[in-house]
MARTOR-995214 format. One line per field, with one value per atom (N, C-alpha, C, O, CB): x, y, z; atom name; residue number from 1; residue in one letter. Coordinates in steps of 0.001 Angstrom, whole numbers, plus 500000, padded with zeros to 6 digits. Glycine has a CB too. Layout:
BEGIN
east = (X, ...)
north = (Y, ...)
up = (Z, ...)
atom = (CA, ...)
nr = (NUM, ...)
rest = (A, ...)
//
This chain:
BEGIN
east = (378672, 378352, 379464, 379233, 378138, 380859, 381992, 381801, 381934, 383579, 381507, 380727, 380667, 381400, 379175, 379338, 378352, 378542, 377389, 377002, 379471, 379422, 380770, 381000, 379748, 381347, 382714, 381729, 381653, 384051, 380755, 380065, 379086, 378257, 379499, 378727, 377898, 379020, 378915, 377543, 380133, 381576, 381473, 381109, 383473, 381560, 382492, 381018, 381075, 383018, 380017, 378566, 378822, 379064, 376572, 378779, 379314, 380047, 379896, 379404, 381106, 382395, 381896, 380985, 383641, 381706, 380851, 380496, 380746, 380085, 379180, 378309, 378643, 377851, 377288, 379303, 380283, 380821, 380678, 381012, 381779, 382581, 381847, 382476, 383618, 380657, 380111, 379273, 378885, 379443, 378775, 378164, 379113, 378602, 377816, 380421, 381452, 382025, 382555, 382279, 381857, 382031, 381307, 381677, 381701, 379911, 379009, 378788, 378389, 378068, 379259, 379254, 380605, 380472, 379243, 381501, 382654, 382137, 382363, 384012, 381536, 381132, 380083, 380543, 380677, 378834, 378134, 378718, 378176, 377198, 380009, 380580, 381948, 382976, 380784, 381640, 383211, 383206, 384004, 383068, 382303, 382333, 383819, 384499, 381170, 384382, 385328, 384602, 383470, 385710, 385937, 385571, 386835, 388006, 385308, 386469, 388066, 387684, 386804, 388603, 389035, 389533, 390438, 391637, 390303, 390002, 390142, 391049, 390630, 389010, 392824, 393227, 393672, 393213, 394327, 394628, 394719, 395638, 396373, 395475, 395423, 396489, 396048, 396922, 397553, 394997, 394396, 394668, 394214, 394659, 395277, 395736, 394471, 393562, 396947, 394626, 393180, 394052, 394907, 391274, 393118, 393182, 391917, 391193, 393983, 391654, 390757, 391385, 392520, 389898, 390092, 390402, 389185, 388357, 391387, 388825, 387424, 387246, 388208, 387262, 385600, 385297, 385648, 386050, 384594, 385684, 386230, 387517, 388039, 386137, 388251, 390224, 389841, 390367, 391549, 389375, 389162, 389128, 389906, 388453, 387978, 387308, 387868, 387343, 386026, 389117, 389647, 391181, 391745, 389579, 391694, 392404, 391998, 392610, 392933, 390849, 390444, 390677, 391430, 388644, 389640, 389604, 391276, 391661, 389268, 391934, 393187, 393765, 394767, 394255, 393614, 394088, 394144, 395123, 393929, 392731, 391987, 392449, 392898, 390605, 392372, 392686, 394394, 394570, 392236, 395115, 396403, 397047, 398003, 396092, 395910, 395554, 395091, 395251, 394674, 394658, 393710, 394633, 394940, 392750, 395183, 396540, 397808, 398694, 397267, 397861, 398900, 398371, 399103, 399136, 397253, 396706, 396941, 397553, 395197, 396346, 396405, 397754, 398050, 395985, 398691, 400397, 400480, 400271, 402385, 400754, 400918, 400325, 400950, 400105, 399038, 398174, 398738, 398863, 397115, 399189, 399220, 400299, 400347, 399059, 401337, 402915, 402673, 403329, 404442, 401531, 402074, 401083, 401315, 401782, 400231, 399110, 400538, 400658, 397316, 401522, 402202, 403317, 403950, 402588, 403916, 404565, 404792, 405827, 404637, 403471, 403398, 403270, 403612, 402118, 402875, 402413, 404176, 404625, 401432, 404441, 406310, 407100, 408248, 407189, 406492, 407330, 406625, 407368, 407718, 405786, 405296, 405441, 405103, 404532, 405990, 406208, 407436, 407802, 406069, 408437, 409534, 409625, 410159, 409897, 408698, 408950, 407645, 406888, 409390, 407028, 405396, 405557, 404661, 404529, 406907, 406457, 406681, 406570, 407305, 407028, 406951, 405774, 404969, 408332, 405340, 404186, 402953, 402216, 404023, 403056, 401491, 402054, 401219, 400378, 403388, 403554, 402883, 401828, 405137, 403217, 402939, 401429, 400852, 404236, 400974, 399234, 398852, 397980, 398364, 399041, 398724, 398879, 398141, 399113, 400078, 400260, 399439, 399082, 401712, 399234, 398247, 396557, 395618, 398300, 396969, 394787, 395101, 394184, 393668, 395905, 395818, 396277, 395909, 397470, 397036, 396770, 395389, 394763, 398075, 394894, 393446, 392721, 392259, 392880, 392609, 391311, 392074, 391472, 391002, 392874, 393558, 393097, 393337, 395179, 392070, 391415, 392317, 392073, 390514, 393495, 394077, 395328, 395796, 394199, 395552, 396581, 396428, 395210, 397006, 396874, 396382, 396671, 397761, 397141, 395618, 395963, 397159, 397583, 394341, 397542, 398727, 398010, 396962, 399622, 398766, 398203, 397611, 396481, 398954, 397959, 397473, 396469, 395984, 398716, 395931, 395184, 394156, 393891, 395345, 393050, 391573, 390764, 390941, 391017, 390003, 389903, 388535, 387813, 389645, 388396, 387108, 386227, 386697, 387562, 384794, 383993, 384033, 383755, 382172, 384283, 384155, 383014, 382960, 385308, 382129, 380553, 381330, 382532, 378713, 380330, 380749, 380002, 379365, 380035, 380572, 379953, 378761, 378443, 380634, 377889, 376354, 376105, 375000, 375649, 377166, 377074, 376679, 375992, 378428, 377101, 376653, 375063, 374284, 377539, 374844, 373395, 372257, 371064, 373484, 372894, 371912, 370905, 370457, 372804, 370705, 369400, 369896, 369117, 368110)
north = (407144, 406977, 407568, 408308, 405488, 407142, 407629, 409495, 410226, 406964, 409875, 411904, 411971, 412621, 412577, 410999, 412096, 411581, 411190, 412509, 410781, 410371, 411770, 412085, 408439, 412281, 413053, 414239, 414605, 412890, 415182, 416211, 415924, 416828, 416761, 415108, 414749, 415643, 416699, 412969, 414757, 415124, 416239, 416863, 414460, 417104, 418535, 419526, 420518, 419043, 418889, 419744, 419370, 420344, 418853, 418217, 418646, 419109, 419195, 418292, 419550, 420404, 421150, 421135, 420400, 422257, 423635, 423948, 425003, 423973, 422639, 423109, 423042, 423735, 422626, 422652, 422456, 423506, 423907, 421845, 424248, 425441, 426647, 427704, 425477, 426648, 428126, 428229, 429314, 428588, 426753, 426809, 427403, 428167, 425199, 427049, 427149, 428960, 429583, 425916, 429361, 430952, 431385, 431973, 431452, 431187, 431862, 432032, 433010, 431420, 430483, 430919, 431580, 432444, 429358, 431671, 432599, 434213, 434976, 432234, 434659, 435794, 435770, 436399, 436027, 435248, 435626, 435697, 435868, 434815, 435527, 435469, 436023, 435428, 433380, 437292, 438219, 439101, 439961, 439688, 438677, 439593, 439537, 438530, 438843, 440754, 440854, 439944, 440043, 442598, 438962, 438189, 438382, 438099, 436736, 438797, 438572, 437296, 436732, 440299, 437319, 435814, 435758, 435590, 434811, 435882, 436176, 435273, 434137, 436253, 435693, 434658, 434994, 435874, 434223, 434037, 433942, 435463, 436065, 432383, 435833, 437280, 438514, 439375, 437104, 438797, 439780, 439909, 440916, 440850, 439145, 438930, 438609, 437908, 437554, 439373, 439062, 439739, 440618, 440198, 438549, 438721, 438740, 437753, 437964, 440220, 440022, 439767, 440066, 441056, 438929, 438423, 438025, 437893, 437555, 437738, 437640, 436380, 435680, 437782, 435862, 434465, 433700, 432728, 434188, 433733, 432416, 432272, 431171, 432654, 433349, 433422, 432338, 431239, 436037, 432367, 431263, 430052, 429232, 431310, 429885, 428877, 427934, 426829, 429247, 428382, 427903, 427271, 426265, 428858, 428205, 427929, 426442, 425436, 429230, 426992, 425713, 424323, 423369, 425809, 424631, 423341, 422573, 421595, 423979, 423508, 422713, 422580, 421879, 423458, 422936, 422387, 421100, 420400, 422892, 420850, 419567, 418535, 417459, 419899, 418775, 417912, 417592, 416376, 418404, 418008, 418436, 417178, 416403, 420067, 417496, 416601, 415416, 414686, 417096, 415048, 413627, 412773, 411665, 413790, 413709, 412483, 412436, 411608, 413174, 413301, 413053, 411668, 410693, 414609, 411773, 410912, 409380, 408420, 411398, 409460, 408084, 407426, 406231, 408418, 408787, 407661, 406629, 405472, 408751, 406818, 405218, 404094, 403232, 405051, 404272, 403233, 402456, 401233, 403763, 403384, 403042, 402557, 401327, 403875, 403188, 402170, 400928, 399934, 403051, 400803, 399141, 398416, 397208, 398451, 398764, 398077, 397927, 396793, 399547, 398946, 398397, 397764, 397339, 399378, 397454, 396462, 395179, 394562, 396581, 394697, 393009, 392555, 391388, 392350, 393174, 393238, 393014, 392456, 395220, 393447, 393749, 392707, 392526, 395611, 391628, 390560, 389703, 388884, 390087, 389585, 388914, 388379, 387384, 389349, 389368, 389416, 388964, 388440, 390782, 388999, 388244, 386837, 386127, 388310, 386768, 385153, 384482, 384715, 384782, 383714, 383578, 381754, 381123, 383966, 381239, 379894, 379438, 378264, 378964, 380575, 379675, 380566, 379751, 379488, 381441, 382249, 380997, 380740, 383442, 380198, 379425, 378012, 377134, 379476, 377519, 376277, 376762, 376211, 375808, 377474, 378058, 378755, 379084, 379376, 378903, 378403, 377424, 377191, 378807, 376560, 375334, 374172, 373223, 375021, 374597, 373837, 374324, 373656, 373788, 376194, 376608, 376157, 376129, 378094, 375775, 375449, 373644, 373091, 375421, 373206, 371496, 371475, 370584, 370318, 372559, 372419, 373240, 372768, 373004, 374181, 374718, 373443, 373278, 375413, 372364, 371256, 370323, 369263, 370206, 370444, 369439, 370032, 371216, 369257, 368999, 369416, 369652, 370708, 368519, 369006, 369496, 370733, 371280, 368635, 370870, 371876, 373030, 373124, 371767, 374180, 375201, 376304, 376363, 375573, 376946, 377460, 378630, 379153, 378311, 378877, 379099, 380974, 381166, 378080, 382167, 383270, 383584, 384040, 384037, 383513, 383787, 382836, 383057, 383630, 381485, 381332, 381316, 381451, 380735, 381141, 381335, 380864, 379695, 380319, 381652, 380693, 379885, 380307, 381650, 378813, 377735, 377706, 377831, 376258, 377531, 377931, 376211, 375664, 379012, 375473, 374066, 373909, 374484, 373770, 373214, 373433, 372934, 372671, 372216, 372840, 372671, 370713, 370221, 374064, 370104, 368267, 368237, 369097, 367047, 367445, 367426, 366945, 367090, 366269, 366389, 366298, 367472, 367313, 365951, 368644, 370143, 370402, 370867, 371654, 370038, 370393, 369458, 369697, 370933, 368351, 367482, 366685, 367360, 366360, 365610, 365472, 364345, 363786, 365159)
up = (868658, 870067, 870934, 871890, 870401, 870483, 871248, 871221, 872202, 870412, 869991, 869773, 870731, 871475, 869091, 871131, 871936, 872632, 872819, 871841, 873881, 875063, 875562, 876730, 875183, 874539, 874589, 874604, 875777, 873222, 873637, 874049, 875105, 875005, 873009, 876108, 877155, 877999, 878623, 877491, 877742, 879173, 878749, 879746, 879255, 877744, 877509, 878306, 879033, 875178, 877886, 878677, 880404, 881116, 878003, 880962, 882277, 882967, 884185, 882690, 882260, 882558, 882329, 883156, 882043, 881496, 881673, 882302, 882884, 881303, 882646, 883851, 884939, 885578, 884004, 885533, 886200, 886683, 887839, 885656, 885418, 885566, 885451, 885401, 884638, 885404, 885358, 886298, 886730, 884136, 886858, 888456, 889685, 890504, 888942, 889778, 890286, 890050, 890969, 889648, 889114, 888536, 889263, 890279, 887101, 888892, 889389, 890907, 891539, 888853, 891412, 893255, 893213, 894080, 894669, 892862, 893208, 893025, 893963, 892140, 891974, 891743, 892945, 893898, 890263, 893197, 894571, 895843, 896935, 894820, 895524, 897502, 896965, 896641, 898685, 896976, 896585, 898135, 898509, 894715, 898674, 900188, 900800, 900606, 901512, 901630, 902497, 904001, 904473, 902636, 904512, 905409, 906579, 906327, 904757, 907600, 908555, 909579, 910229, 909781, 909188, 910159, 911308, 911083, 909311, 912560, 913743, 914308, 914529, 914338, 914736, 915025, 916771, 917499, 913897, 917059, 918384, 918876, 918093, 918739, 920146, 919933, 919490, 919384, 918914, 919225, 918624, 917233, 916691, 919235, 916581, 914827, 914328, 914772, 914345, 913154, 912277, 910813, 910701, 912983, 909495, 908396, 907461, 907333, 908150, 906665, 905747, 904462, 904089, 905715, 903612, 902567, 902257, 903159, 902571, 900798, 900106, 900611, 900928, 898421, 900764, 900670, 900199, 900838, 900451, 898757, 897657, 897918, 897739, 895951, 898383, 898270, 900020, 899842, 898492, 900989, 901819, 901787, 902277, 902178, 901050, 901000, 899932, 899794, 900851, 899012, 898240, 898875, 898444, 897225, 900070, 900432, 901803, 902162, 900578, 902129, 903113, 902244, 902439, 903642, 901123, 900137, 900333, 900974, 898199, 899487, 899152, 900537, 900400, 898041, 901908, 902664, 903190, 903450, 903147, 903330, 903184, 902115, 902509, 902886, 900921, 900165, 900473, 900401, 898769, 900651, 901188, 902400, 902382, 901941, 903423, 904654, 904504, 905481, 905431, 903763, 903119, 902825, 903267, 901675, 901706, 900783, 901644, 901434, 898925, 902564, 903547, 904613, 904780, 904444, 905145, 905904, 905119, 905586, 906153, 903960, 902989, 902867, 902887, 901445, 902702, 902191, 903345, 902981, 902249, 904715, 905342, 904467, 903849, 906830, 904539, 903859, 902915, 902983, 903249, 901754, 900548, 900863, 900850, 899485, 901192, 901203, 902059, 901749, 902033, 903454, 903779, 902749, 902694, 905709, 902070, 900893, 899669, 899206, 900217, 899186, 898125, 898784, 897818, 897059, 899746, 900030, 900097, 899843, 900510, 900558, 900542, 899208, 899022, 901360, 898273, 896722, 895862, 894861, 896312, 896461, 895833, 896602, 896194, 896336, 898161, 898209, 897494, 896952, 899480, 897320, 896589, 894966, 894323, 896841, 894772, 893248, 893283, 892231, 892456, 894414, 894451, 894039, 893187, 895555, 895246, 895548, 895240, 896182, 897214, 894284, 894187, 894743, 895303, 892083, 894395, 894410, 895976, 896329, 893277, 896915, 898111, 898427, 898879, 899277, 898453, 898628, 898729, 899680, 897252, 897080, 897136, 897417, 897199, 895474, 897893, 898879, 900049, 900361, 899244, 900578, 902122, 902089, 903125, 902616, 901017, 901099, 900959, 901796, 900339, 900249, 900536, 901722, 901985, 899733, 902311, 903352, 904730, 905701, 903509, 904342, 905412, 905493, 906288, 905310, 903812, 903657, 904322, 904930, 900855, 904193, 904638, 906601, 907367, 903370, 906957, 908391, 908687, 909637, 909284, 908169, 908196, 908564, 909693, 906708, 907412, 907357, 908612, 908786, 905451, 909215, 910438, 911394, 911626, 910649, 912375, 913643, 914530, 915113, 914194, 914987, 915661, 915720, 916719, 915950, 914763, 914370, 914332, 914478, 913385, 914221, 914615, 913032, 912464, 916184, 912659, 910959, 910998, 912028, 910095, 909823, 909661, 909568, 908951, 908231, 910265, 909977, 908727, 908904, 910213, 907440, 905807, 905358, 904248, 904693, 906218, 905549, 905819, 907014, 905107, 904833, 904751, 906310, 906650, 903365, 907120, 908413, 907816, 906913, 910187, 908444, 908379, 909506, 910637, 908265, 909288, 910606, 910703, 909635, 910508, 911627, 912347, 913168, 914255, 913237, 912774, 914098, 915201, 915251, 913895, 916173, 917335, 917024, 916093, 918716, 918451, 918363, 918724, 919546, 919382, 918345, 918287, 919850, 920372, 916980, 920517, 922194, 923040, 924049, 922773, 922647, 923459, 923277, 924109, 922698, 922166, 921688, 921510, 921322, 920488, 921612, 921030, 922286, 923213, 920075, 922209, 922749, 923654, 924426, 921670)
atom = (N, CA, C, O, CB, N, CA, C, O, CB, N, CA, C, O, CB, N, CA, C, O, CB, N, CA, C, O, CB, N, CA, C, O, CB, N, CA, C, O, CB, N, CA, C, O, CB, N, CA, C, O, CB, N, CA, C, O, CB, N, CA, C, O, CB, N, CA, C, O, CB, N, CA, C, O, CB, N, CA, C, O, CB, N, CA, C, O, CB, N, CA, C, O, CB, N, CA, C, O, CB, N, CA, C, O, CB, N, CA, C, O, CB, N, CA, C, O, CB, N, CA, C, O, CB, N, CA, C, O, CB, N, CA, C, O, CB, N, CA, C, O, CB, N, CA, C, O, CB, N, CA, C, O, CB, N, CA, C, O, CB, N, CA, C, O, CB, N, CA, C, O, CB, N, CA, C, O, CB, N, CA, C, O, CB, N, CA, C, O, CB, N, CA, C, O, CB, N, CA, C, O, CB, N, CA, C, O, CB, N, CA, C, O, CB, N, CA, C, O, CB, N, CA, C, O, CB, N, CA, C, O, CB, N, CA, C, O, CB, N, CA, C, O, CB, N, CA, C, O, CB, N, CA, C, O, CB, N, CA, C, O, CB, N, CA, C, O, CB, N, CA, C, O, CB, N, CA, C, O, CB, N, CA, C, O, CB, N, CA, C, O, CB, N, CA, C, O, CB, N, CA, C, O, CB, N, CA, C, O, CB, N, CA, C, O, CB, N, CA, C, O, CB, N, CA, C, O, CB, N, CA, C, O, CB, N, CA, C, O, CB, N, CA, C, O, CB, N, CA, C, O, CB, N, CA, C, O, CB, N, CA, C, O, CB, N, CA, C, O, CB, N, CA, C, O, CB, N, CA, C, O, CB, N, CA, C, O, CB, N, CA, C, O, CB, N, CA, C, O, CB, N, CA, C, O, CB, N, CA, C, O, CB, N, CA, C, O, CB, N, CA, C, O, CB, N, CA, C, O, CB, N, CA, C, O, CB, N, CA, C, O, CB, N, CA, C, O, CB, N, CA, C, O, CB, N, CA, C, O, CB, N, CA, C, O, CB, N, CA, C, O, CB, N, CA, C, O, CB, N, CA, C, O, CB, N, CA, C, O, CB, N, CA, C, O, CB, N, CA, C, O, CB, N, CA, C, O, CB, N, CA, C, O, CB, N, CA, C, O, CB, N, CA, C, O, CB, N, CA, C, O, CB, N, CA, C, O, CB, N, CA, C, O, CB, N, CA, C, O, CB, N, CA, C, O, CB, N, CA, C, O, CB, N, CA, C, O, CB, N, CA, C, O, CB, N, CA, C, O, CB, N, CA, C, O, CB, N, CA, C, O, CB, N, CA, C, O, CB, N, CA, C, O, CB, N, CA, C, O, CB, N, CA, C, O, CB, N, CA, C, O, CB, N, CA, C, O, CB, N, CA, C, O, CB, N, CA, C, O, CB, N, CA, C, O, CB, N, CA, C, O, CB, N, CA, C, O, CB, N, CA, C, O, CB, N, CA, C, O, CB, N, CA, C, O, CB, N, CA, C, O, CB, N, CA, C, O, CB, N, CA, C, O, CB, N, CA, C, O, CB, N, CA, C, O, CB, N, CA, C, O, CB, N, CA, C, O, CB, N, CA, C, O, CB)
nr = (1, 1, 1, 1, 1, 2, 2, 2, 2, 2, 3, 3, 3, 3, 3, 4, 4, 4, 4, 4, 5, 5, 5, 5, 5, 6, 6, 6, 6, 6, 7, 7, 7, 7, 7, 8, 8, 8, 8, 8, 9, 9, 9, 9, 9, 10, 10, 10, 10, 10, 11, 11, 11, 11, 11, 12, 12, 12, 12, 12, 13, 13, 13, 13, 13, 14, 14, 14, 14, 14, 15, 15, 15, 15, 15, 16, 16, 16, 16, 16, 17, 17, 17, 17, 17, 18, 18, 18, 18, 18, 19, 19, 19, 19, 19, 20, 20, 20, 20, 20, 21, 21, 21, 21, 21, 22, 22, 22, 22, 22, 23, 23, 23, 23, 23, 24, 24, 24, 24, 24, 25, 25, 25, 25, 25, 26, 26, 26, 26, 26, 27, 27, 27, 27, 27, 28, 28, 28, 28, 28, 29, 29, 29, 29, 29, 30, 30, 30, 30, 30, 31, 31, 31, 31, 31, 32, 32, 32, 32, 32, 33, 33, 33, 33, 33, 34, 34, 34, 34, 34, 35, 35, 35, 35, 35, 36, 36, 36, 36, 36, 37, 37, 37, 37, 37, 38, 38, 38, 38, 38, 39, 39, 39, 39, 39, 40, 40, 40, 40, 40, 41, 41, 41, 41, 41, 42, 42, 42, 42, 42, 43, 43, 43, 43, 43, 44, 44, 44, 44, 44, 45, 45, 45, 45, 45, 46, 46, 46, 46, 46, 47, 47, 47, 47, 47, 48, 48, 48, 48, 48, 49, 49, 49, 49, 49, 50, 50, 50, 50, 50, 51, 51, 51, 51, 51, 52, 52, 52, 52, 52, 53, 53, 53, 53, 53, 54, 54, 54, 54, 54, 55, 55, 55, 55, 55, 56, 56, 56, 56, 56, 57, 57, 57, 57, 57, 58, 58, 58, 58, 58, 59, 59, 59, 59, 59, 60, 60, 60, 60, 60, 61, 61, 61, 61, 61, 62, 62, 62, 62, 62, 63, 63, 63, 63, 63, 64, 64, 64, 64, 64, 65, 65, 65, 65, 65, 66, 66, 66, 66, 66, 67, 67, 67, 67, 67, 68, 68, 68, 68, 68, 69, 69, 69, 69, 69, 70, 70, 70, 70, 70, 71, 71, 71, 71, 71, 72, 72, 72, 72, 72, 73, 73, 73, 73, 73, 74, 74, 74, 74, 74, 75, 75, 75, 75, 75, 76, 76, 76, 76, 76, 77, 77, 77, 77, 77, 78, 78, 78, 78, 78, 79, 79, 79, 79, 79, 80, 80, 80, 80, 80, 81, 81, 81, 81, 81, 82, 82, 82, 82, 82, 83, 83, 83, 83, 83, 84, 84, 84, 84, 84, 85, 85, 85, 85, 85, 86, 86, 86, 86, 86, 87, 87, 87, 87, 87, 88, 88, 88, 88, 88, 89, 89, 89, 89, 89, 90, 90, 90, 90, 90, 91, 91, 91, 91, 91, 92, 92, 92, 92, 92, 93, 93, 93, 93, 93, 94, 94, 94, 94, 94, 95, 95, 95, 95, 95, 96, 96, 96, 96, 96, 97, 97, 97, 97, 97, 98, 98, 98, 98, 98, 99, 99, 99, 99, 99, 100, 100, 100, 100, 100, 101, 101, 101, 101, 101, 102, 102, 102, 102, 102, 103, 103, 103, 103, 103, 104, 104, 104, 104, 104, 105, 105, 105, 105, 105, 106, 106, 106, 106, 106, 107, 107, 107, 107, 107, 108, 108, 108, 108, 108, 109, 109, 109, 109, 109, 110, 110, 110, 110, 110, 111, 111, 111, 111, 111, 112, 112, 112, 112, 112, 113, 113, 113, 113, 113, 114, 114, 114, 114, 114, 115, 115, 115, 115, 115, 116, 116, 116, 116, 116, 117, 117, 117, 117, 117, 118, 118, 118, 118, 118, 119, 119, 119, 119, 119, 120, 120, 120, 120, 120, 121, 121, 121, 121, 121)
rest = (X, X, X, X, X, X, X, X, X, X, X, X, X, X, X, X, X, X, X, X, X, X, X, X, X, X, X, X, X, X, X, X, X, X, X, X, X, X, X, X, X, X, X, X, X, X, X, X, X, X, X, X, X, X, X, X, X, X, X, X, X, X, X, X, X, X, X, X, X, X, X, X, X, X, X, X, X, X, X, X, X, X, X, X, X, X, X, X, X, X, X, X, X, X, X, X, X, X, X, X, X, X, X, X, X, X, X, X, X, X, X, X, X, X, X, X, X, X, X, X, X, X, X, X, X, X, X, X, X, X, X, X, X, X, X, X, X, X, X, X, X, X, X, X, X, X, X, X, X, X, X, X, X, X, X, X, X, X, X, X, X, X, X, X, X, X, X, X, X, X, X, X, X, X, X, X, X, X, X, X, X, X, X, X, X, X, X, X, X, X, X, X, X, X, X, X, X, X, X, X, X, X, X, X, X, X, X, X, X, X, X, X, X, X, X, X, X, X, X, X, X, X, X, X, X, X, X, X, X, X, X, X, X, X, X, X, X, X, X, X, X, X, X, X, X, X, X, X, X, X, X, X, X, X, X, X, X, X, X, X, X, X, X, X, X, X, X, X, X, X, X, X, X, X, X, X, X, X, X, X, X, X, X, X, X, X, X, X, X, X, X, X, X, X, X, X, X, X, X, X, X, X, X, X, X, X, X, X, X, X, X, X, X, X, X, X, X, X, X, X, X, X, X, X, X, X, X, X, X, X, X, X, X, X, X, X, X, X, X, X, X, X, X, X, X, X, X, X, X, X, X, X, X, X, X, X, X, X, X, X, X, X, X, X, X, X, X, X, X, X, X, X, X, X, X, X, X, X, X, X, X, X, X, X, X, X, X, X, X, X, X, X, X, X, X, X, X, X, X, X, X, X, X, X, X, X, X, X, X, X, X, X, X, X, X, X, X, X, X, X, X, X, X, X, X, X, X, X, X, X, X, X, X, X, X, X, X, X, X, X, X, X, X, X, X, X, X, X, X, X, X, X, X, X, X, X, X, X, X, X, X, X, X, X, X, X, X, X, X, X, X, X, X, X, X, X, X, X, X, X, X, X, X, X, X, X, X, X, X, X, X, X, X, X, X, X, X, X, X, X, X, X, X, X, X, X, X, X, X, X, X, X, X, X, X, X, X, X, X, X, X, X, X, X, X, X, X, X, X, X, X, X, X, X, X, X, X, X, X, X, X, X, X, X, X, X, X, X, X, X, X, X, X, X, X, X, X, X, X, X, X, X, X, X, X, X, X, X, X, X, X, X, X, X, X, X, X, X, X, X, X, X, X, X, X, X, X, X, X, X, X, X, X, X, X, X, X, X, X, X, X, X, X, X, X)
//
């Protein structure tokens, strides 16, 4: 079973790579690219469109790093310190269930109905 789930993969890679050939070979056209200033550059389609690609991809993972570093940060105090981490949840889930108190930022919020005096009869 493990075979043929490995020649399944090695057949979509092919196909894959010779779909991909094959549009490179249909778009070998000369293309100019008109810039500001009267500057212009020719160069084949695919040599473009390859360079657009990786620009993009380029731009993406640049866009993402913020993300990822404040997502792996709290993960790494955490791993510091775990036992005041889950005191200080617990004490946030027990002022949570306290009507008058106000919940602690980290923990879970609770929907509280409203008193059957507003609505009721």
């Amino acid at each position: 079973m493990k075979r043929l789930l490995g020649l399944l993969s090695l057949l979509l890679k092919a196909v894959f790579f010779f779909t991909l050939f094959a549009f490179a070979l249909n778009n070998q056209h000369e293309v100019v690219v008109h810039f500001f200033f009267g500057h212009q550059w020719t160069t084949n389609l695919v040599v473009l469109l390859l360079i657009t690609l990786t620009l993009g991809v380029i731009l993406g993972v640049l866009a993402m790093v913020p993300r990822w570093w404040r997502n792996r940060t709290p993960s790494a105090k955490e791993a510091a310190a775990p036992a005041s981490t889950s005191s200080a949840q617990s004490t946030a889930s027990t002022q949570a269930a306290s009507p008058g108190k106000e919940a602690a930022p980290n923990a879970p919020h609770t929907v509280v109905p409203p008193p059957d005096s507003i609505y009721g009869p």
